[in-house]
C-alpha positions as CSV (number, residue, x, y, z in Angstrom):
1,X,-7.8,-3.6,6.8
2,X,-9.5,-5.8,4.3
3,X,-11.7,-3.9,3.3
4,X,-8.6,-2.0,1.0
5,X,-7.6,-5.1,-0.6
6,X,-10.0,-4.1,-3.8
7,X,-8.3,-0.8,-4.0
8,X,-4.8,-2.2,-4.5
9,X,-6.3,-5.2,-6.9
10,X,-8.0,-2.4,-9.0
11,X,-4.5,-0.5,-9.5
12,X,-2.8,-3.6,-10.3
13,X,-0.9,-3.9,-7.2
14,X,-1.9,-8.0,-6.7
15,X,1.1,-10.1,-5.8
16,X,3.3,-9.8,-3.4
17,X,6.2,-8.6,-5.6
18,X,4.6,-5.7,-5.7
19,X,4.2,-5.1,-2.4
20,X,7.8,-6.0,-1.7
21,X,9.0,-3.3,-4.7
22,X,6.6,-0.5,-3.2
23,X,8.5,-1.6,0.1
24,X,12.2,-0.7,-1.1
25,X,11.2,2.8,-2.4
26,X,12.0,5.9,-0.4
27,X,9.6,6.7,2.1
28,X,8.0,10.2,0.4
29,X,7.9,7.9,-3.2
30,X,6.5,4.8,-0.9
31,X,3.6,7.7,0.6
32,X,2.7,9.2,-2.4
33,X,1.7,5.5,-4.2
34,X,-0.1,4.8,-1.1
35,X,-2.1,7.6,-0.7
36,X,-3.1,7.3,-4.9
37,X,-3.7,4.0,-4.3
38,X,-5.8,4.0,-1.0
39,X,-7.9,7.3,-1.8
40,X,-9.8,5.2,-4.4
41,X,-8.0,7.1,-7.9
42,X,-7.5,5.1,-10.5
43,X,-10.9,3.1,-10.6
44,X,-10.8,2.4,-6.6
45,X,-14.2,0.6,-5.8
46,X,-15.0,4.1,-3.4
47,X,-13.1,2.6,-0.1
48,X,-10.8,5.1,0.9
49,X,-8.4,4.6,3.5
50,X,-8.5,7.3,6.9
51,X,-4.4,9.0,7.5
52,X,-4.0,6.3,10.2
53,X,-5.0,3.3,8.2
54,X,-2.3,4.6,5.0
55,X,0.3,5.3,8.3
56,X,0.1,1.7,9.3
57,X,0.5,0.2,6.1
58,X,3.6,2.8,5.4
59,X,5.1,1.2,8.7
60,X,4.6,-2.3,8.0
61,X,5.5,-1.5,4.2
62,X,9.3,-0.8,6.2
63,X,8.6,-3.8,8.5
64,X,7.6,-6.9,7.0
65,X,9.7,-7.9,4.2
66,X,12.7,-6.6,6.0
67,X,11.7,-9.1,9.1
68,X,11.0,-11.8,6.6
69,X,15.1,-11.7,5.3
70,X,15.8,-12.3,8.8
């Protein structure tokens, strides 16, 4: 899914930090960012991302970050 790394560099959403904060919020919160962010809104470069693609990122969102404190 590359080709969405634009639309999360164009909302400011570059380092990993962010990724990680996005990560702790609740789940509806966590959605709601993802779908701004992946639908092209605020200056996306016109990539938008399908309901699967944003579903996948929402479960690795929950995933990765909690696998990396093990």
């Amino acid at each position: 899914m590359d080709h969405l790394l634009q639309n999360f560099i164009n909302f400011g959403c570059n380092t990993q930090e962010f990724l990680r904060g996005i990560s702790s919020w609740a789940p509806e919160k966590r959605h709601d960012i993802l779908k701004k962010i992946l639908t092209g809104s605020k200056g996306g470069d016109g990539v938008t991302a399908t309901e699967m693609e944003i579903a996948v990122i929402e479960n690795k969102l929950e995933t990765y970050f909690v696998d990396e404190e093990t």
